[in-house]
C-alpha positions as CSV (number, residue, x, y, z in Angstrom):
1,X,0.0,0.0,0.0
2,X,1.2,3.4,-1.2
3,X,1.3,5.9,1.9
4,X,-1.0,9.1,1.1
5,X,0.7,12.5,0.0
6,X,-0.2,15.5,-0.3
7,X,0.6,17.0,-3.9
8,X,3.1,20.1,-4.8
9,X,0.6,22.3,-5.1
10,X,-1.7,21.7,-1.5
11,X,2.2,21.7,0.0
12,X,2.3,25.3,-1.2
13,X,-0.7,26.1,-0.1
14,X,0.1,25.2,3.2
15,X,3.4,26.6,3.3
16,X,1.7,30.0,2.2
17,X,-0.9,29.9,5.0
18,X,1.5,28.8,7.7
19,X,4.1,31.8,6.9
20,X,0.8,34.1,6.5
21,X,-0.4,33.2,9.8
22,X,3.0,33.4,11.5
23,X,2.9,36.6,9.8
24,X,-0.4,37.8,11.4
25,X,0.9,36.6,14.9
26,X,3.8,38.6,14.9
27,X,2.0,41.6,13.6
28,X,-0.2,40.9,16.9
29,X,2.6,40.4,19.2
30,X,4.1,43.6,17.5
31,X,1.2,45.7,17.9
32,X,0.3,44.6,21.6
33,X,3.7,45.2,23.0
34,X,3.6,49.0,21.2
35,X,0.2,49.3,23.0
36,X,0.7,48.2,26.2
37,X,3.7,50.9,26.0
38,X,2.1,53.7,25.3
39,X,-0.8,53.0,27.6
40,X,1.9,52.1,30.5
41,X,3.4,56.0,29.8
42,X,-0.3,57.2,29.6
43,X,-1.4,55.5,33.0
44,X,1.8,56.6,34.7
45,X,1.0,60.1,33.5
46,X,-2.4,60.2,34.8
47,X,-0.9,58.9,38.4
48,X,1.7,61.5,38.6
49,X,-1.0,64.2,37.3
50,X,-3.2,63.1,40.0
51,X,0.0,63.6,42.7
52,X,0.9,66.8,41.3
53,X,-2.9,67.8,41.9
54,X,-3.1,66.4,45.6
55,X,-0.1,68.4,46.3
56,X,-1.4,71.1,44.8
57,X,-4.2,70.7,47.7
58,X,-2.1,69.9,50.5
59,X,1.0,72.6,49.5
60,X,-1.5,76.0,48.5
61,X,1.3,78.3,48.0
62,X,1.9,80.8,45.3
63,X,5.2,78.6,43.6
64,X,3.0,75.3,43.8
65,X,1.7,74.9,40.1
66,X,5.4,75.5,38.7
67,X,6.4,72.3,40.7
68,X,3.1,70.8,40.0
69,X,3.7,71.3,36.3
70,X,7.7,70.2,36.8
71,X,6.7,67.3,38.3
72,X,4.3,66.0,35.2
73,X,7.0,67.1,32.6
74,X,9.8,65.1,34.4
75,X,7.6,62.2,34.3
76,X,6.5,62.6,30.9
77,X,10.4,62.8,29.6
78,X,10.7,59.5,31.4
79,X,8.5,58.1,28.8
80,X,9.8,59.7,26.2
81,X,6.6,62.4,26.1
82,X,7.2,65.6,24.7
83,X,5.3,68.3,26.5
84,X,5.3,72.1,25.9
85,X,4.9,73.6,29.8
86,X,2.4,75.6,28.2
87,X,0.0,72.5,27.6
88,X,-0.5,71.3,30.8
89,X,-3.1,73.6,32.2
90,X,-3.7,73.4,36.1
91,X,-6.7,74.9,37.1
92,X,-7.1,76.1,40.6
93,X,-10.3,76.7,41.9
94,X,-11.9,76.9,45.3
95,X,-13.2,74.0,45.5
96,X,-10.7,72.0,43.6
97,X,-7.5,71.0,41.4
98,X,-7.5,69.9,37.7
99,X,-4.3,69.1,35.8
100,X,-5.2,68.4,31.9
101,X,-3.1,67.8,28.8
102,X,-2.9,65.5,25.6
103,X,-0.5,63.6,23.9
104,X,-0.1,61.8,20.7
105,X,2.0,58.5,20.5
106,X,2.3,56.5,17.1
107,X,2.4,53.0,16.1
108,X,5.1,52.3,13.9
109,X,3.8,49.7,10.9
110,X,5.8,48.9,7.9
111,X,4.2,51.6,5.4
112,X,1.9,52.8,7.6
113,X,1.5,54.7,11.2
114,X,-1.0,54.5,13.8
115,X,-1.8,57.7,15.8
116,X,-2.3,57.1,19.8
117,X,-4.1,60.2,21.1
118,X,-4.2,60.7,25.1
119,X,-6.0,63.1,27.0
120,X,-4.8,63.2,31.1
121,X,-7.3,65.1,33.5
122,X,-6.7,64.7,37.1
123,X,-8.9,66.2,39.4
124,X,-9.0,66.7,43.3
125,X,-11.4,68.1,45.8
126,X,-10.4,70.8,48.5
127,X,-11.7,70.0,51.8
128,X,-13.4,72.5,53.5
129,X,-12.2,73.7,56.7
């Protein structure tokens, strides 16, 4: 008895499909590594927005919302954010803090880029005395 083979052309086929889907994992892997980056740097920036604002609370001097904004630019050069001083607005109200700014990341695709837009607003509530 003859064993069964698979002709030239269904071995092809295969090939083709096995290096197309190795392809399509790799582009995966590719892609969720670049992601969970850029939302790493976005969720760090959020956390030290929402320090900067508590101490903001806690430290009510005149000087505070230059370190406040020093403190979100040194993080954001950490992960490789460029931020104008000018785009993180702190506003300081009675009855509470708010840090906001955006950023724009990209995905890098052979041929092709992916734009990552952020927006960071952290908030905090005086307490009444």
């Amino acid at each position: 008895m003859r064993p069964v083979t698979l002709g030239a052309r269904a071995s092809g086929r295969i090939r083709f499909g096995l290096i197309l889907g190795l392809a399509a994992v790799a582009l995966g892997i590719y892609s969720g590594i670049q992601l969970a980056y850029h939302y790493w740097a976005y969720w760090n920036l959020r956390e030290e927005a929402e320090r900067a604002a508590l101490e903001l609370v806690v430290r009510d001097s005149p000087g505070q919302q230059d370190v406040a904004r020093r403190m979100v630019l040194n993080k954001a050069r950490e992960f490789g954010v460029e931020l104008d001083p000018r785009e993180v607005v702190i506003a300081s109200l009675p009855e509470n803090v708010t840090i906001s700014f955006s950023f724009e990341r990209t995905i890098e695709f052979p041929g092709y880029t992916y734009p990552l837009n952020f927006h960071v607003t952290a908030s905090t509530r005086r307490v009444r005395r």
